[in-house]
LUMMAR-327851 format. One record per residue (C-alpha): residue number from 1; x, y, z. Coordinates in nm, 2 decimals, decimal comma, padded with zeros to 4 digits. Layout:
REM residues N
+--------+--------+--------+--------+
| fidren |   east |  north |     up |
+--------+--------+--------+--------+
|    NUM |      X |      Y |      Z |
...
+--------+--------+--------+--------+
***
This chain:
REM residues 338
+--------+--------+--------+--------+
| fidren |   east |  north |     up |
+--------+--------+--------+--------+
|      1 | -02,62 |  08,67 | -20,48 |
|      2 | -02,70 |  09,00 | -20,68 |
|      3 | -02,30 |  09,07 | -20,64 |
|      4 | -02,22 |  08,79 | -20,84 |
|      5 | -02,43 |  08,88 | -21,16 |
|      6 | -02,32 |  08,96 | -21,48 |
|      7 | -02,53 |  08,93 | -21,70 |
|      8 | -02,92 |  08,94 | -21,62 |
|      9 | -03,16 |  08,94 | -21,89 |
|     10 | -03,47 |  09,12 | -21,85 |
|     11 | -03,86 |  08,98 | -21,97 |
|     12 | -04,16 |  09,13 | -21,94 |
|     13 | -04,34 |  09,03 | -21,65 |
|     14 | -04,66 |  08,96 | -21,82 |
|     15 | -04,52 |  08,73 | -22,06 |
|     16 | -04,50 |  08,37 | -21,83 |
|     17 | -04,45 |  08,20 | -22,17 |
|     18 | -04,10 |  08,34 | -22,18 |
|     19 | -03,97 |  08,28 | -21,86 |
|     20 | -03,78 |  07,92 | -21,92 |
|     21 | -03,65 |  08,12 | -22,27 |
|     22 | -03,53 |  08,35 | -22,00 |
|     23 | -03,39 |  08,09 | -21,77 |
|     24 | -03,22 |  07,89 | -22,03 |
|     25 | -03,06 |  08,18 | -22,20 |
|     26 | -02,73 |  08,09 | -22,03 |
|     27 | -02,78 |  08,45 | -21,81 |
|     28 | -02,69 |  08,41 | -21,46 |
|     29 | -03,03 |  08,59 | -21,33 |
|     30 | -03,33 |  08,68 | -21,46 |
|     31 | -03,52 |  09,02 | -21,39 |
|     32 | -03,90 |  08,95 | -21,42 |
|     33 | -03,97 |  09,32 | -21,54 |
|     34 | -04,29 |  09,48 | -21,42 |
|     35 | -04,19 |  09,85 | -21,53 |
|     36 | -04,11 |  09,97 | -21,87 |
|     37 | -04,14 |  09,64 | -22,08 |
|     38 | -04,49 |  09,60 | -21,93 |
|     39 | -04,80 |  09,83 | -22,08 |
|     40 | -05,04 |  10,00 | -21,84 |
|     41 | -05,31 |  09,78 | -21,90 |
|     42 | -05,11 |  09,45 | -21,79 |
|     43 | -04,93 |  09,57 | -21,51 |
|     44 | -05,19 |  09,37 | -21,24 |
|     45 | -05,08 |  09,06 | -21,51 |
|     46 | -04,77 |  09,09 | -21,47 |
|     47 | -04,77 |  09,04 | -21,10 |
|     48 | -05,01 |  08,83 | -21,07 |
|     49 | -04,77 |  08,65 | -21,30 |
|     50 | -04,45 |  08,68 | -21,06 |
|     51 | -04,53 |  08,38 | -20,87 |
|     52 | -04,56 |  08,10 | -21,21 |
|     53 | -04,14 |  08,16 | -21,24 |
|     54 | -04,02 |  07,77 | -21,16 |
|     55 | -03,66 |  07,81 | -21,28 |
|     56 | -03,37 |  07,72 | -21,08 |
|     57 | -03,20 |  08,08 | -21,23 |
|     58 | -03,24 |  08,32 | -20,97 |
|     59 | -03,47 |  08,58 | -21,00 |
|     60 | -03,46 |  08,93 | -20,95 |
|     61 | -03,79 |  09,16 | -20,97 |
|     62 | -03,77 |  09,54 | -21,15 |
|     63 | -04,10 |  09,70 | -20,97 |
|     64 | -04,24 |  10,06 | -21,09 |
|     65 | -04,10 |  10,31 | -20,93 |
|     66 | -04,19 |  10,54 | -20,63 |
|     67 | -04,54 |  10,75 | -20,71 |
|     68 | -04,62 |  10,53 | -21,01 |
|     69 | -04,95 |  10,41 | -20,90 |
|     70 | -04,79 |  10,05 | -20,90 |
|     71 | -04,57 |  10,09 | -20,69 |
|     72 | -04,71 |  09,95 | -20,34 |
|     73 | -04,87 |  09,69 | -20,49 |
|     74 | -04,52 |  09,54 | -20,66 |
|     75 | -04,36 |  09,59 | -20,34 |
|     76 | -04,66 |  09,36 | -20,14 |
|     77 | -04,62 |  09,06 | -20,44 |
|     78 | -04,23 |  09,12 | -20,43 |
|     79 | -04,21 |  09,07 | -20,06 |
|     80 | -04,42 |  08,76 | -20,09 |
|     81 | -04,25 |  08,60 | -20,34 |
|     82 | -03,87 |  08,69 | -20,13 |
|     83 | -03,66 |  08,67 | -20,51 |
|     84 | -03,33 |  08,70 | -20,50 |
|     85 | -03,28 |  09,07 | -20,51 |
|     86 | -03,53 |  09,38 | -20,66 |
|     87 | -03,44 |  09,65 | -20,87 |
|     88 | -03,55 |  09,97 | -20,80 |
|     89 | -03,60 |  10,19 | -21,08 |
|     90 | -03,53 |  10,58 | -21,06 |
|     91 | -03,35 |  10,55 | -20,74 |
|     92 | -03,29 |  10,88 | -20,59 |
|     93 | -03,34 |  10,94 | -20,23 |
|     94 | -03,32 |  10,76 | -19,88 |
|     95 | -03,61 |  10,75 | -19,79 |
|     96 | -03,76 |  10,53 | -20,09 |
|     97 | -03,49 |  10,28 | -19,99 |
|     98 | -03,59 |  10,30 | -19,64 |
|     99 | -03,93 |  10,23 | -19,71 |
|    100 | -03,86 |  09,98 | -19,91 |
|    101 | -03,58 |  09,82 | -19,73 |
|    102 | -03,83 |  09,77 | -19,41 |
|    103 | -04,14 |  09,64 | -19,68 |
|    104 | -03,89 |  09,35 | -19,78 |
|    105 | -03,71 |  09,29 | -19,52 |
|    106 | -03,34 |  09,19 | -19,43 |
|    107 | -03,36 |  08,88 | -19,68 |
|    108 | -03,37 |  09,06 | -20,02 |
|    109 | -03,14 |  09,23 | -20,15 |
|    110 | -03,19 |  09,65 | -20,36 |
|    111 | -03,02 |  09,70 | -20,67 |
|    112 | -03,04 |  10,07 | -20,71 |
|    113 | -03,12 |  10,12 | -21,05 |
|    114 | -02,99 |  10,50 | -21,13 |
|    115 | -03,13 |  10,67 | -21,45 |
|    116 | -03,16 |  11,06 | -21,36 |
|    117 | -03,01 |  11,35 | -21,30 |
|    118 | -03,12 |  11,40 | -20,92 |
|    119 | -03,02 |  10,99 | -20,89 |
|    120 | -02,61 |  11,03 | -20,99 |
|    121 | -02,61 |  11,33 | -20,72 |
|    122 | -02,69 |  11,08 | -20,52 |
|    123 | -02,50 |  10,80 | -20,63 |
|    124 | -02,23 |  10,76 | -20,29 |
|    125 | -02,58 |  10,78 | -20,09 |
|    126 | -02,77 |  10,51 | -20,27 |
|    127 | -02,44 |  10,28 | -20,25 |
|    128 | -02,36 |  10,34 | -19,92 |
|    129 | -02,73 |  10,28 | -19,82 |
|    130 | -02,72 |  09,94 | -19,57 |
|    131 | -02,99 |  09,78 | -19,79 |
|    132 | -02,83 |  09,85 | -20,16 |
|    133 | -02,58 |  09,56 | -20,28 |
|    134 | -02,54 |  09,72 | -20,59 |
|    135 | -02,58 |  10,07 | -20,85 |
|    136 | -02,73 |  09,96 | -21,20 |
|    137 | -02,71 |  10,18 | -21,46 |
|    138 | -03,03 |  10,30 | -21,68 |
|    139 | -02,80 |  10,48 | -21,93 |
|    140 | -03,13 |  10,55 | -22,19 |
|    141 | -03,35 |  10,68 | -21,91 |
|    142 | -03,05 |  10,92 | -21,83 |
|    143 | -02,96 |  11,04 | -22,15 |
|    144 | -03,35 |  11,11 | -22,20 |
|    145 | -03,38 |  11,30 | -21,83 |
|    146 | -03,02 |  11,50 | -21,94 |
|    147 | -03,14 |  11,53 | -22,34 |
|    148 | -02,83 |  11,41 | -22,44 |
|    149 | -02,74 |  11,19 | -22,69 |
|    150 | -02,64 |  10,79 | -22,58 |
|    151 | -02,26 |  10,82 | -22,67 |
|    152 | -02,01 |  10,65 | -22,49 |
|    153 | -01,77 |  10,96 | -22,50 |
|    154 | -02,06 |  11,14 | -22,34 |
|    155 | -02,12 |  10,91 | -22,04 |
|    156 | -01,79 |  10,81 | -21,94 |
|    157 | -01,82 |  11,06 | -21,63 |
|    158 | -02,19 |  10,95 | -21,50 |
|    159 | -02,07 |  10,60 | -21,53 |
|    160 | -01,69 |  10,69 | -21,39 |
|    161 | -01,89 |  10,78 | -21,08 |
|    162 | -02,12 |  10,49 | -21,02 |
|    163 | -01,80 |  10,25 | -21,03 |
|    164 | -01,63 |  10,52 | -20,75 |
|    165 | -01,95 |  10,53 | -20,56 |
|    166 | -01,93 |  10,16 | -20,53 |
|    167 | -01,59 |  10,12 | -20,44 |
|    168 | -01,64 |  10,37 | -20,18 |
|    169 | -01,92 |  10,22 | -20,05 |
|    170 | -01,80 |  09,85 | -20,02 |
|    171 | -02,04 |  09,72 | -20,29 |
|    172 | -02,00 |  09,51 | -20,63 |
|    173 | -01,93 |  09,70 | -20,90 |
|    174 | -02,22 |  09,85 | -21,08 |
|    175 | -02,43 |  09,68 | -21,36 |
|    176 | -02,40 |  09,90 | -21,71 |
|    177 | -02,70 |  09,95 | -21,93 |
|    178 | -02,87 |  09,81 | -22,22 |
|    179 | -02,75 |  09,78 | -22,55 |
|    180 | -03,01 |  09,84 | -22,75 |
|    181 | -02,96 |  09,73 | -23,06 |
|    182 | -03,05 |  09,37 | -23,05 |
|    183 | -02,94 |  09,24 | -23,40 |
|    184 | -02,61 |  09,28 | -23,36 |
|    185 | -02,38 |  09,08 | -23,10 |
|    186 | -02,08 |  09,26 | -23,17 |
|    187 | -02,22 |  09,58 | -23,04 |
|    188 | -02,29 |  09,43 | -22,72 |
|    189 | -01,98 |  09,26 | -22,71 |
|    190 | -01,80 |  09,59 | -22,75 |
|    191 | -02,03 |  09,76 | -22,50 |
|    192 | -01,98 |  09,49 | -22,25 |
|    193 | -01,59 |  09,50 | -22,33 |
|    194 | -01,60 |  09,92 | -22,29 |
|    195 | -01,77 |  09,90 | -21,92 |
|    196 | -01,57 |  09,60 | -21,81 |
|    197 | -01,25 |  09,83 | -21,88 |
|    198 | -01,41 |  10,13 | -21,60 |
|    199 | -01,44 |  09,88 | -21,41 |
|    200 | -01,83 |  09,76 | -21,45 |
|    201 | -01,88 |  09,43 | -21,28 |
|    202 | -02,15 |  09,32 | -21,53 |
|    203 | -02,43 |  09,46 | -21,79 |
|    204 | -02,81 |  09,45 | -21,84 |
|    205 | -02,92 |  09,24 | -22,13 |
|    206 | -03,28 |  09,27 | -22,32 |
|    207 | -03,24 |  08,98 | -22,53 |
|    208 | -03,12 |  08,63 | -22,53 |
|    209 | -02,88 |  08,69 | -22,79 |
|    210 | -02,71 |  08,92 | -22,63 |
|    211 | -02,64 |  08,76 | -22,30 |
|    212 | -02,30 |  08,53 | -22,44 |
|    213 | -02,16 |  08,83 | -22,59 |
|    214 | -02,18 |  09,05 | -22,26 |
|    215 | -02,02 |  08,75 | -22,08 |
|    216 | -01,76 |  08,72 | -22,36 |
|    217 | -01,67 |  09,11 | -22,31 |
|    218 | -01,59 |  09,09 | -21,95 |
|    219 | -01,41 |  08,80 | -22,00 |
|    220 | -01,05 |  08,90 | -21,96 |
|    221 | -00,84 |  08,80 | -22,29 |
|    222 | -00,54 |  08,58 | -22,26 |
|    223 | -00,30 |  08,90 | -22,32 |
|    224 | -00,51 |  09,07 | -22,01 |
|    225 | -00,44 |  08,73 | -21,74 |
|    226 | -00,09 |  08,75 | -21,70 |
|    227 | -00,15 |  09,15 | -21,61 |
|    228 | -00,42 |  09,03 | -21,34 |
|    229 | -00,25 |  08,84 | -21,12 |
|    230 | -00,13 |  08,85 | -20,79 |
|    231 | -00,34 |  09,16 | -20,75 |
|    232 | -00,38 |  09,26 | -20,38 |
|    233 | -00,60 |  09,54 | -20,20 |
|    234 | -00,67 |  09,57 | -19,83 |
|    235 | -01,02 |  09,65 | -19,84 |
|    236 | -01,29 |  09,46 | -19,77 |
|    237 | -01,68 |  09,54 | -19,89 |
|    238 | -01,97 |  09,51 | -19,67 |
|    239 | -02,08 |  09,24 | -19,85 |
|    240 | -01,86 |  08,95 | -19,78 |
|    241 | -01,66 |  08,96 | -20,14 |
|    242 | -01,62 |  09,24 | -20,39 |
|    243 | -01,43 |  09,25 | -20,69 |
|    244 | -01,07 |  09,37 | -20,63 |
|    245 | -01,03 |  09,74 | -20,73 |
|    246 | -00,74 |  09,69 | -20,93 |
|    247 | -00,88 |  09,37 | -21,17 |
|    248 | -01,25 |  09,46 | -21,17 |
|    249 | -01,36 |  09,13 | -21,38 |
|    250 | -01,16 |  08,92 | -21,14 |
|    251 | -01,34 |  08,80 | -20,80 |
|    252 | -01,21 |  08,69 | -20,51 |
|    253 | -01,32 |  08,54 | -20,16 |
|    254 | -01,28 |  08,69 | -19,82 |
|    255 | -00,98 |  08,53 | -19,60 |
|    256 | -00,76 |  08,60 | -19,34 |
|    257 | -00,56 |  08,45 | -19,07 |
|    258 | -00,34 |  08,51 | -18,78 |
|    259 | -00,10 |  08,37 | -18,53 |
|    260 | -00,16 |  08,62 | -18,27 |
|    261 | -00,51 |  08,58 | -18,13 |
|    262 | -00,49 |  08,98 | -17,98 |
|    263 | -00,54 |  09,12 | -18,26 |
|    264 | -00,66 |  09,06 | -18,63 |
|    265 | -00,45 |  08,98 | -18,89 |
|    266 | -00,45 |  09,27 | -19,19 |
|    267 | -00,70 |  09,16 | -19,48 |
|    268 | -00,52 |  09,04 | -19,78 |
|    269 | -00,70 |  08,98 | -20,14 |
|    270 | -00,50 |  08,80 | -20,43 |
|    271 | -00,62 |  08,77 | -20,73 |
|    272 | -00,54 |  08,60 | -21,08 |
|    273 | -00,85 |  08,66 | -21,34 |
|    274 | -01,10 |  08,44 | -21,48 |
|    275 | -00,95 |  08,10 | -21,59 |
|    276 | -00,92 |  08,12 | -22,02 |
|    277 | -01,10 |  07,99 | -22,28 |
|    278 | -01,45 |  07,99 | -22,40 |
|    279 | -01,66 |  07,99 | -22,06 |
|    280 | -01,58 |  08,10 | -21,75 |
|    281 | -01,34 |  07,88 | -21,55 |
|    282 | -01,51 |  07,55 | -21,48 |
|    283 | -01,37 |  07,53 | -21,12 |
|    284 | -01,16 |  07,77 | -20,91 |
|    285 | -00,85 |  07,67 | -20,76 |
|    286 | -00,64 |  07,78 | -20,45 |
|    287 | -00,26 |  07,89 | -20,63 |
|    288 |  00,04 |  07,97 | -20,51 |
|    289 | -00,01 |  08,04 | -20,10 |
|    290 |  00,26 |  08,25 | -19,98 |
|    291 |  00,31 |  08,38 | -19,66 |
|    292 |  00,42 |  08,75 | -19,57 |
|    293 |  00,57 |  08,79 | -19,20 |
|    294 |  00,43 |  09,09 | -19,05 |
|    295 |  00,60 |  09,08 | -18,70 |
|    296 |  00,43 |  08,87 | -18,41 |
|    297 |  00,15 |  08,80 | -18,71 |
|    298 |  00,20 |  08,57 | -19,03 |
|    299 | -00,08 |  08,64 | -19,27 |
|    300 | -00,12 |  08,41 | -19,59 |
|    301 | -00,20 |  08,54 | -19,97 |
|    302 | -00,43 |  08,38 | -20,16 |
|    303 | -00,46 |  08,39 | -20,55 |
|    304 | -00,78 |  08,22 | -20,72 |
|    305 | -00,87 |  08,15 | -21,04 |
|    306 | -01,24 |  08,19 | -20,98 |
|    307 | -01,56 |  08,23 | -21,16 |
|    308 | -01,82 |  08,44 | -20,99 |
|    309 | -02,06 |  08,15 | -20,89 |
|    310 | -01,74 |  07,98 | -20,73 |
|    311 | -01,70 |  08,26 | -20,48 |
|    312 | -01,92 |  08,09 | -20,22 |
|    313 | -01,73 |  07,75 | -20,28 |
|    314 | -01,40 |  07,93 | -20,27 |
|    315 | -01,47 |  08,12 | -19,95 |
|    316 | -01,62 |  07,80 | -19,74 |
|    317 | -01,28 |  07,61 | -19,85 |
|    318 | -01,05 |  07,86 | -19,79 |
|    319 | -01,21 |  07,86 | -19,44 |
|    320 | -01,19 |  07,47 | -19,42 |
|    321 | -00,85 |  07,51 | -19,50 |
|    322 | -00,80 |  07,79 | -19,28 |
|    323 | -00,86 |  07,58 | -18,95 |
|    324 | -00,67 |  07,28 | -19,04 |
|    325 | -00,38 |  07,50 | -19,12 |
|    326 | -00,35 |  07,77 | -18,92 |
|    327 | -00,03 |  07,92 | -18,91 |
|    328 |  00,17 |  07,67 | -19,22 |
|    329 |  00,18 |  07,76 | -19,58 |
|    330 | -00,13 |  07,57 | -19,75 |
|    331 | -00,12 |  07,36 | -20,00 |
|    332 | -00,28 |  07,35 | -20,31 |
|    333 | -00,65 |  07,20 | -20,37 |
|    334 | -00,85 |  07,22 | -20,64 |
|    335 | -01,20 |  07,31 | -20,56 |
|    336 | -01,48 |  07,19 | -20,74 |
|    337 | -01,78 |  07,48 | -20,88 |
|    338 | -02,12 |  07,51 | -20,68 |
+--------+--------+--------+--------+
***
């Protein structure tokens, strides 16, 4: 679930009263905060507060970080509650992720939020770790550990490496910052438009308002489709589905089939961008199949037109489609979003 996000709006955890705000927002997740937009003297309110979230928007919990003297206590109302994935906030070593990889268990999912120094070192670690789905990035927190100033010419290599250390890994690409300026959509936009072009797979919002222009920035444009498609790669993440390396903002499903049953087929990828217009693509679709012979094997290449929550959808059809056609071209069906 956490691979497919882009873009989760934070709210303070001890403020219940905005959670539906939250929910309704139109952002794909919501990260019940319990660290920086939560003062000392509420932080036992804001867990407590954890468990009156009702919304069918999944949630993701930010607990405080390793030696704050919160942090135990998150981890115990975290694990009870089993959201859909916690952020981990100055996220620099192994053995934090360890420690709280076996507190949580196999069923949620670390989002490795990286905001020093020490934690870009340590960036291929913390997304190769088995635990970590994906690398966020705290780009204020940084630029305060660094004392530099928040420029984009000044952290293109910091976040340069958190989308290699990804794509080494396996994992989605990386969440970018916060904009934080929250009066003016078109700065987000344009942030959300700059990370989406090094190949960010989503962004951190702190307000509502900011949420549809993040989305609109890493929508590809209609000059940018055309460019996108028929992209293929032969990786494959840990994770089931990444995006493809060479169209970042377009997702596509894990499939593969073979004739020969002695060995596996090569993985293939295709991809063809988001579907135009002003949302995402309303439903994904399985386009132009074509078959490449690779001696005793024939392996099929699929191109989507897929939103993120269609991945799922995509992949179970694909599979469907998979066994009923092993072996012939398929043909084209139109797959309704989850």
């Amino acid at each position: 679930m956490s691979a497919l996000i882009v873009a989760p709006l934070f709210v303070p955890g001890h403020r219940p009263d905005r959670f539906a705000k939250a929910a309704a927002s139109g952002a794909d997740a919501v990260i019940l905060d319990l660290e920086d937009a939560v003062p000392l003297d509420a932080k036992d309110a804001a867990r407590d507060a954890l468990a009156s979230y009702a919304s069918a928007t999944p949630a993701l919990v930010r607990i405080n970080a390793q030696g704050t003297p919160w942090h135990a206590a998150d981890i115990a109302a975290v694990a009870a509650l089993k959201p859909a994935a916690v952020m981990l906030p100055k996220a620099e070593d192994a053995a934090t992720l360890d420690a709280l990889a076996a507190a949580l268990g196999p069923d949620i999912a670390i989002i490795a939020l990286v905001e020093s120094a020490r934690g870009l070192a340590a960036a291929r670690m913390l997304a190769a770790h088995p635990a970590v789905t994906r690398l966020a990035f705290g780009s204020v927190d940084f630029c305060a550990d660094l004392g530099s100033a928040h420029l984009r010419d000044l952290l293109l290599p910091a976040r340069f490496e958190l989308v290699l250390a990804s794509r080494l890994a396996g994992i989605a690409a990386p969440l970018d910052g916060v904009t934080v300026r929250i009066d003016d959509e078109t700065e987000a936009e344009g942030d959300a438009r700059h990370a989406a072009s090094l190949g960010f797979g989503g962004k951190l919002a702190i307000h509502p308002r900011q949420v549809a222009p993040i989305r609109a920035g890493f929508r590809p444009s209609d000059d940018e489709l055309p460019a996108s498609a028929l992209r293929t790669t032969s990786w494959r993440g840990r994770n089931g589905f990444t995006p493809a390396a060479t169209a970042p903002r377009a997702w596509t499903a894990p499939w593969w089939t073979s004739r020969s049953a002695s060995a596996p087929a090569p993985f293939w990828r295709g991809c063809e961008g988001i579907a135009a217009g002003s949302q995402w693509g309303s439903e994904a679709a399985i386009r132009s199949p074509a078959s490449i012979s690779t001696g005793r094997k024939r392996v099929f290449m699929v191109s989507a037109l897929v939103r993120p929550a269609c991945v799922p959808t995509l992949s179970a059809a694909i599979t469907s489609e998979r066994r009923l056609r092993t072996g012939t071209a398929m043909e084209r069906r139109p797959i309704s979003s989850s």
